[in-house]
C-alpha positions, 0 to 999 in steps of 0.5 A, a space after each residue: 153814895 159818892 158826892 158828885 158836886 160840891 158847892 163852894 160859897 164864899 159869905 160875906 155879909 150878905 143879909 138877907 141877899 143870902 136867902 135866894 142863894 141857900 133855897 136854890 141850893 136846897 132845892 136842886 133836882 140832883 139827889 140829896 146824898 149826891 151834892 153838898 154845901 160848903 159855906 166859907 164865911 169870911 169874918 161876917 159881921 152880920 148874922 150871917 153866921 148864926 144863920 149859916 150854922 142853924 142850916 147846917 144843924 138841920 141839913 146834913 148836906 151843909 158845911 160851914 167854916 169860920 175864918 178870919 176876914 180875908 179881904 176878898 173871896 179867893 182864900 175862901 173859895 181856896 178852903 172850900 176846894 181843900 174841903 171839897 168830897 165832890 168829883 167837882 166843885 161849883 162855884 157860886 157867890 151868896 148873893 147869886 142863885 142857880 137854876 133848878 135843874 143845874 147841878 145835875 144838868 151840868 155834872 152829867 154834861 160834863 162827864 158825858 163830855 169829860 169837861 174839867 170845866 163845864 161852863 152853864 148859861 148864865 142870866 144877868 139880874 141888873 148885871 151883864 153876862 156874856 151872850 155870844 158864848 151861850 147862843 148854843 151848846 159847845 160839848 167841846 170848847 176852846 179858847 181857840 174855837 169859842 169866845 171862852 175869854 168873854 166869861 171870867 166870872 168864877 161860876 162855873 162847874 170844874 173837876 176836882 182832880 184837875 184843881 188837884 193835879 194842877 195846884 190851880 187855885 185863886 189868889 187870895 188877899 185883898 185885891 180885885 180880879 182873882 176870878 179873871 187870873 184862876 179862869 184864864 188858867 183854867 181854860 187854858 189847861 184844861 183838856 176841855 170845856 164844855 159849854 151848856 147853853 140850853 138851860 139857864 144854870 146860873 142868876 148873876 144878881 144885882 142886889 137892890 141897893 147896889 152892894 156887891 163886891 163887884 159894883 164898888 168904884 175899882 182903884 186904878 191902881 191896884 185893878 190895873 196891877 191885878 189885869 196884869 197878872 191875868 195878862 201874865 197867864 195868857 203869856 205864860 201858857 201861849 206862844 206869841 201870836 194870834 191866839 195870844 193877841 185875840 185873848 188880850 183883846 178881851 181885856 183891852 175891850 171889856 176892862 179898857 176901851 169900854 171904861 173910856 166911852 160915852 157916858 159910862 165915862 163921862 158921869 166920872 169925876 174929872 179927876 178919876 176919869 184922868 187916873 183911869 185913863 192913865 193907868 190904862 195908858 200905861 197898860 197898854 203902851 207896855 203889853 199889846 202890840 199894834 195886832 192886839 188893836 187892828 181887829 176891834 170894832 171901828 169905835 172900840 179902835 178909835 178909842 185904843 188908837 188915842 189911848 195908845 198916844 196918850 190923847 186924854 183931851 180927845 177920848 173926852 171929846 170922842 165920848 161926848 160925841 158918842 154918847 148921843 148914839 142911841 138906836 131905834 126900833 120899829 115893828 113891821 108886822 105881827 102875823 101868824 104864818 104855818 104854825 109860826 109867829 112871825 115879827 118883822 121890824 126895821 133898826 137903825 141907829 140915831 145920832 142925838 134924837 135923829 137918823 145917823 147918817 154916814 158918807 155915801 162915798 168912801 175917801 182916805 181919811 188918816 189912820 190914826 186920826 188927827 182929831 175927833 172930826 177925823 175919827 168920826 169920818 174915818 168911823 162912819 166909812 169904816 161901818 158902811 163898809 163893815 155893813 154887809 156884815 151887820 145883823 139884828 138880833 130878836 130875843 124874847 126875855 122872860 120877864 119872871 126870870 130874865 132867861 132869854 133866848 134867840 129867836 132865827 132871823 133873817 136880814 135885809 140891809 138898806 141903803 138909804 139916801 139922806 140929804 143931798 144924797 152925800 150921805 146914807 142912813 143904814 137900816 137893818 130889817 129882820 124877819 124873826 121867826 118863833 116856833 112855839 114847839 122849839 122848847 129849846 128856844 121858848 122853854 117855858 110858859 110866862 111873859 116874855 119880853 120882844 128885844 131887839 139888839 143890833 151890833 152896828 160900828 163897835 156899839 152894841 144897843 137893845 131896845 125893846 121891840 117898839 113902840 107901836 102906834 096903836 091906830 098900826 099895832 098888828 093885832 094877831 090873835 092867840 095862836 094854839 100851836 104845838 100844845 101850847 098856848 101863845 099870845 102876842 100883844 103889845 104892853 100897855 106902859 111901853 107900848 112894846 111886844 110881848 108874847 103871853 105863853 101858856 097864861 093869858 085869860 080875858 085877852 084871848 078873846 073868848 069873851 065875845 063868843 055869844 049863844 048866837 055863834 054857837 051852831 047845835 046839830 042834835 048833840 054836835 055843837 060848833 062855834 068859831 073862835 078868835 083863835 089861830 090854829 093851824 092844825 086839828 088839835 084836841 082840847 078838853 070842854 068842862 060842863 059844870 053844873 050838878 056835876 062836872 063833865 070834861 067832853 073831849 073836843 078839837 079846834 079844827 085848822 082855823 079856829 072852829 071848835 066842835 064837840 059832840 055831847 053826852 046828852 043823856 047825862 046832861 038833860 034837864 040842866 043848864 051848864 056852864 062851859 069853859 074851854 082848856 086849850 092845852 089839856 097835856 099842860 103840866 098845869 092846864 087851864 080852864 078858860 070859862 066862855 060866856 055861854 051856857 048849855 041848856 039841855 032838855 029832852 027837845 035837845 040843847 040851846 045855847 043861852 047866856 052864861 050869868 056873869 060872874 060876881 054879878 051878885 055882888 057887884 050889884 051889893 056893892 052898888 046897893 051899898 054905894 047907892 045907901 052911903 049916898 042917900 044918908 050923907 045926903 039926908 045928914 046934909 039936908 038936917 045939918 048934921 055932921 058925916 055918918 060916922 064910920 064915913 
């Protein structure tokens, strides 16, 4: 069988980090004999490579190679491309790990698209990712027609013929943003790339004690030197212009603008912070040209135009201005509505611990502005009228995973007098809907997390959805929708909201049923759960008793249940009951209720179910009551504690 995929992994010392990495590679869906694992270890220390060799002899699907350490992952990448046997390479970093599924998702993505770059979604662990690029799937992107240039981490899936036929490789030796240089070409050679974004392929992980590569302090010089080559590929495989300037301003915002703010910047040593921002200077006074700056967002602008003159003091002072800005979130309303859940919430930014507020009228404030005063001014009449533009974002984050999804949202934006009326706060209000049958958008079951995220004047700011007052909290109850089972609540550490999907128990509420709501017309019974059930759904009703006996059941639209009972086989017992909501789940779950069926030959009667662990409950009180009653007989004879105690 041909090998369809070859995973390249350059080792490095890893440690136990590696663990997560090898298991995800093992376990991928696509057949055995149509991937393989080639490790490239770079020198490791640690025992790493025994580790690596002891895979290989037990699974013919691994290769490893020993080299010499390199000083950095592009020449161990390289040797994996030469070695490769597969139509395509996949890169991926030993302390990263895939999704189940990606390997052979993103092969037959590609070749149903002839991509010689298949880019899959990708979930940030404590590490940033790109979000914009992944709302949809893109069968057929550009550089020109998607924000291709927001991902240059080496993770993707790319043809080995085109590596082949174009000498692309990645620069190798001790050096930072190899990754950047071999991506950019990539994307600008290839005659296409496809993006898939509805399935999470790729975990970007943050190891516990902060170790990646990555997250080692950068020496300004030599990154800025590395920055520079990428810069020398957009030039030499783009015309001046728009396109050329547009993917510049990637560099500019990410590796530039965003290390000179608030308090990412601040936090520096005084003497780094100075370093940084002359090398950043020198860039940019000597590559970008004044289009390269006019279309970014009005913060990151003020940020390059004191960059382009050298200001240090006032990028200082502006951070520390900046770093007050924060945003805050207000839920609205929690309600189930035609067989969608519906959030409202309210967001605007805050400004030291209150409302920001920005001039109501516009006026001429410089361009560039003279001090910080001036680039404050020029900033808040900039974002008013910018607002019309702005919108909120709800995703919902699974807090197993961190995949997260984007949820529809509509948007009303206010205008809010503040203070004598000169100036206005800017308040955001969304309707998101979830539809729980929209797997594309709530995949799976688990806990997910409500975030909102509002891009506002060039800030970018989450927040979690909250938190609610609890005497406000809207309270909905557990929705039965599309074969599935969807509980919105609010945490109780955060007091934010989350959606429990396909495992909630006690918190459905089924508990409080007593025999008394249970309604028994010969052998029909009915009862009316605290449920939202907008259409006629079959469910499954387990009597457990001498036996087991499932009873095809529904929930009518609105919650009732009803059943009708083979009561011939049940008579002269009393039977537990328990509810499955989802009988078509992959794994479906039996709720037990609180009732139990007595059924004799005058007919069927609800009774109190026995609650359960009640026996031993009391032996532990009986217990807890005789530990006190001889501690208090010792005391009384003055002796010492019971032993043992």
């Amino acid at each position: 069988m041909p090998v369809k995929v070859s995973v390249i992994v350059p080792v490095y010392n890893p440690g136990p980090y590696i663990e997560d990495c090898v298991a995800s590679l093992l376990g991928q869906s696509l057949p055995p004999d149509e991937y393989e694992v080639i490790f490239v270890d770079d020198g490791s220390t640690d025992a790493t490579p025994a580790r690596l060799d002891a895979l290989a002899a037990e699974d013919p699907r691994v290769r490893v190679v020993h080299q010499e350490n390199s000083g950095w992952s592009g020449r161990p990448r390289n040797v994996g491309i030469d070695l490769a046997r597969g139509e395509y390479v996949m890169f991926v970093d030993n302390d990263d790990h895939l999704g189940d599924e990606a390997l052979e998702r993103m092969y037959a993505y590609g070749v149903a698209h002839g991509a010689d770059v298949v880019v899959g979604k990708m979930v940030g662990r404590g590490r940033g990712v790109p979000m914009e690029l992944f709302r949809r799937n893109r069968p057929k992107a550009s550089v020109e027609n998607a924000p291709l240039i927001d991902s240059l981490t080496p993770h993707k899936m790319v043809r080995k013929e085109f590596l082949d036929r174009t000498g692309l490789r990645f620069p190798e030796g001790r050096r930072r943003l190899e990754d950047h240089v071999f991506v950019t070409e990539a994307y600008l050679r290839a005659d296409n790339v496809s993006v898939l974004s509805d399935y999470v392929c790729y975990y970007h992980v943050r190891r516990r004690d902060s170790s990646n590569a990555g997250f080692q302090r950068l020496d300004p010089v030599g990154y800025f030197k590395n920055l520079r080559e990428a810069l020398d590929v957009v030039e030499r495989y783009t015309e001046p212009g728009p396109l050329r300037d547009r993917l510049f301003r990637r560099w500019l915002r990410v590796e530039m603008v965003e290390r000179l703010r608030g308090r990412r910047f601040l936090t520096q040593p005084e003497d780094y912070r100075r370093q940084l921002f002359d090398e950043i200077h020198g860039v940019v006074v000597e590559r970008f040209g004044p289009g390269v700056a006019a279309p970014l967002q009005p913060t990151q602008r003020v940020v390059a135009a004191l960059v382009t003159d050298g200001r240090y003091d006032d990028v200082v002072a502006f951070a520390e201005w900046e770093s007050g800005v924060a945003l805050t979130v207000d839920p609205e309303g929690v309600e189930w509505r035609d067989g969608l859940l519906r959030i409202a919430f309210a967001a605007e930014l805050t400004h030291e611990g209150g409302p920001m507020t920005f001039p109501a009228a516009g006026g001429s404030p410089r361009w560039p502005p003279a001090d910080v005063g001036e680039a404050v001014r020029w900033l808040g009449e900039d974002t008013v009228g910018r607002f019309g533009r702005a919108r909120p974002d709800l995703l919902l984050r699974d807090r197993a995973s961190s995949a997260q999804y984007f949820q529809p949202v509509e948007v009303v934006r206010e205008t809010v007098p503040a203070g004598d009326g000169s100036r206005v706060r800017l308040v955001l209000r969304g309707a998101a809907t979830v539809d729980p049958s929209a797997r594309e958008v709530l995949p799976g079951d688990g806990l997910w997390d409500a975030y909102v995220r509002v891009g506002l004047g060039g800030w970018t700011k989450e927040l979690c959805l909250g938190p609610a007052p609890r005497h406000e909290r809207p309270a909905p109850p557990a929705g039965v929708v599309a074969g599935r089972v969807v509980l919105p609540y609010w945490t109780d550490r955060h007091a934010s909201l989350a959606l429990d999907v396909g495992r909630a128990g006690s918190r459905l509420g089924l508990g409080r049923l007593t025999p008394g709501d249970v309604s028994v017309d010969g052998p029909r019974i009915g009862a009316d759960l605290p449920l939202y059930v907008p259409v006629r759904t079959e469910v499954l009703l387990r009597l457990t008793g001498t036996g087991t006996h499932d009873v095809p059941a529904v929930l009518l639209a609105g919650g009732r249940l009803e059943a009708v009972l083979p009561t011939k086989e049940l008579t002269g017992r009393t039977w537990r009951t328990a509810l499955c909501l989802a009988p078509e789940a992959r794994e479906p779950r039996f709720h037990p209720l609180p009732v139990s069926l007595r059924v004799g030959v005058d007919g069927v009667r609800p009774v109190a179910a026995p609650r359960p662990g009640g026996l031993r409950r009391a032996a532990r009180r009986m217990r807890r009551l005789a530990r006190r009653m001889r501690r208090a007989l010792h005391r009384l004879l003055g002796r010492d504690r019971p032993r043992g105690e």
